[in-house]
C-alpha positions as CSV (number, residue, x, y, z in Angstrom):
1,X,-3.4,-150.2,10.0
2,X,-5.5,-149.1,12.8
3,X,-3.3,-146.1,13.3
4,X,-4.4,-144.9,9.5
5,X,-7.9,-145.8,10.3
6,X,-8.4,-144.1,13.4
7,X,-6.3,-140.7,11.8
8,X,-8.2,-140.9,8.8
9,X,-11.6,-141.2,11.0
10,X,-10.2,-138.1,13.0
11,X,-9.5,-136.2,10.1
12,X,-13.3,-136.4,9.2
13,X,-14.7,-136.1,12.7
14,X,-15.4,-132.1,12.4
15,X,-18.1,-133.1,9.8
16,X,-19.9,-135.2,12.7
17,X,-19.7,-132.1,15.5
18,X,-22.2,-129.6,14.0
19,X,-22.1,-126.0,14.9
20,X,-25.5,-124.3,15.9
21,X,-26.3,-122.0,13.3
22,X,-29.1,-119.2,13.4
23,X,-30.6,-119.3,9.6
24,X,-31.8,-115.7,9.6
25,X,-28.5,-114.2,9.5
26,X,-26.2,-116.7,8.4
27,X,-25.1,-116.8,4.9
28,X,-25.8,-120.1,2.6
29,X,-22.2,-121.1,2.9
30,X,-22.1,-121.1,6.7
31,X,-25.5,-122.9,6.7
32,X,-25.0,-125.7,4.3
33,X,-21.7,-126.3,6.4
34,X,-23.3,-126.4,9.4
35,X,-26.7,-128.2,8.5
36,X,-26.6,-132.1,7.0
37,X,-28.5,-132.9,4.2
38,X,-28.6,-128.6,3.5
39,X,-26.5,-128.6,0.5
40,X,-25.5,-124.9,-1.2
41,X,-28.4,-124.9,-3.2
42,X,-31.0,-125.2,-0.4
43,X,-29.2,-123.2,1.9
44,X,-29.1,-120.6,-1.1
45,X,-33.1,-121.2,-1.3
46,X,-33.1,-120.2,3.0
47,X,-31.5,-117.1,2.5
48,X,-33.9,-116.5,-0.8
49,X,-36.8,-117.4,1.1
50,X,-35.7,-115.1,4.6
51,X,-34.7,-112.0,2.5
52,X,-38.3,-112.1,0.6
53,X,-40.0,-113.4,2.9
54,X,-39.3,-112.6,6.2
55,X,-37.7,-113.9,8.8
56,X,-38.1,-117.4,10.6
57,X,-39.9,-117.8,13.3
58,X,-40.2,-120.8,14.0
59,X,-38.0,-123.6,12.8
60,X,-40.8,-125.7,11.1
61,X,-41.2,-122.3,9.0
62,X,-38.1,-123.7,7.2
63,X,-40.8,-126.4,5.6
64,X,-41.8,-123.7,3.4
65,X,-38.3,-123.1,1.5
66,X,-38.7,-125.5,-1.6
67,X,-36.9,-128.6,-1.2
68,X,-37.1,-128.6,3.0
69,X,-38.7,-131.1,4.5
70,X,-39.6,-132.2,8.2
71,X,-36.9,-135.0,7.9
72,X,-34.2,-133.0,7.6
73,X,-35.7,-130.1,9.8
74,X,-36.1,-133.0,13.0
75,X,-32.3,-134.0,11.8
76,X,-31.1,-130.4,12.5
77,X,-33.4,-129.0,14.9
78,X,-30.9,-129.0,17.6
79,X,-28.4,-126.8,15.3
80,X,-31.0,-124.4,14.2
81,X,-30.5,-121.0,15.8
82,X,-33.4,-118.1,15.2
83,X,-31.6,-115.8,17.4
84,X,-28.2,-115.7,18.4
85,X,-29.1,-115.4,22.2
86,X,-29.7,-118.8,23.2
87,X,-33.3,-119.6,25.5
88,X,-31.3,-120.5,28.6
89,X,-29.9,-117.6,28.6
90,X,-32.8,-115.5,29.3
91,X,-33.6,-113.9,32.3
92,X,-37.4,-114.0,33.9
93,X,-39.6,-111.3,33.4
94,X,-41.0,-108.8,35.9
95,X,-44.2,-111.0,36.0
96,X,-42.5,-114.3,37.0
97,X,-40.4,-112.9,39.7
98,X,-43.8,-111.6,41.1
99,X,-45.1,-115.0,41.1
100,X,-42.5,-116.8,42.9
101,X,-41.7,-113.8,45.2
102,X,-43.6,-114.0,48.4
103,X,-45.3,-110.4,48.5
104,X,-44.4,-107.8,51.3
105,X,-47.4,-106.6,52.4
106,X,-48.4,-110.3,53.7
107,X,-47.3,-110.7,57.6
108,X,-47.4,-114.0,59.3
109,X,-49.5,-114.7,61.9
């Protein structure tokens, strides 16, 4: 019996493993899928809301697509893209490498 439970469990187990998803150029399908509580309907209403209104910016801008609220955005918000390049991946800026790099015109004494 614990044999059928623990398949049956397994069988299931994708639905618990969400996939990040970035909501400004997913389709409603692929975001109801990979949000919970974001049925077709509302994930319909993202793609409504993006295409007339713009997109996201930020991921509490989902709060204004009618039927979003900030439960289910703080249930998500580690599987909400807004780009598909993730932040880690980023590499510093001119400006910060200037900061942490000692300058060359300064000689010990």
């Amino acid at each position: 019996m614990k044999k059928l439970i623990w398949l049956f469990l397994s069988l299931f187990a994708f639905n618990v493993f969400a996939t990040p998803v970035n909501v400004n150029t997913a389709d409603a399908k692929t975001i109801s899928d990979a949000l919970s509580g974001i049925g077709l309907k509302k994930a319909e209403a993202i793609v409504k809301y993006r295409t007339e209104k713009g997109l996201f910016k930020t991921v509490e801008d989902l709060t204004n697509v009618k039927g979003i609220g900030q439960k289910t955005i703080d249930k998500n918000k580690k599987d909400i893209l807004l780009s598909d390049t993730p932040a880690e991946a980023t590499t510093p800026s001119a400006d910060t490498k200037a900061v942490t790099e000692p300058s060359k015109d300064v000689k010990p004494k």
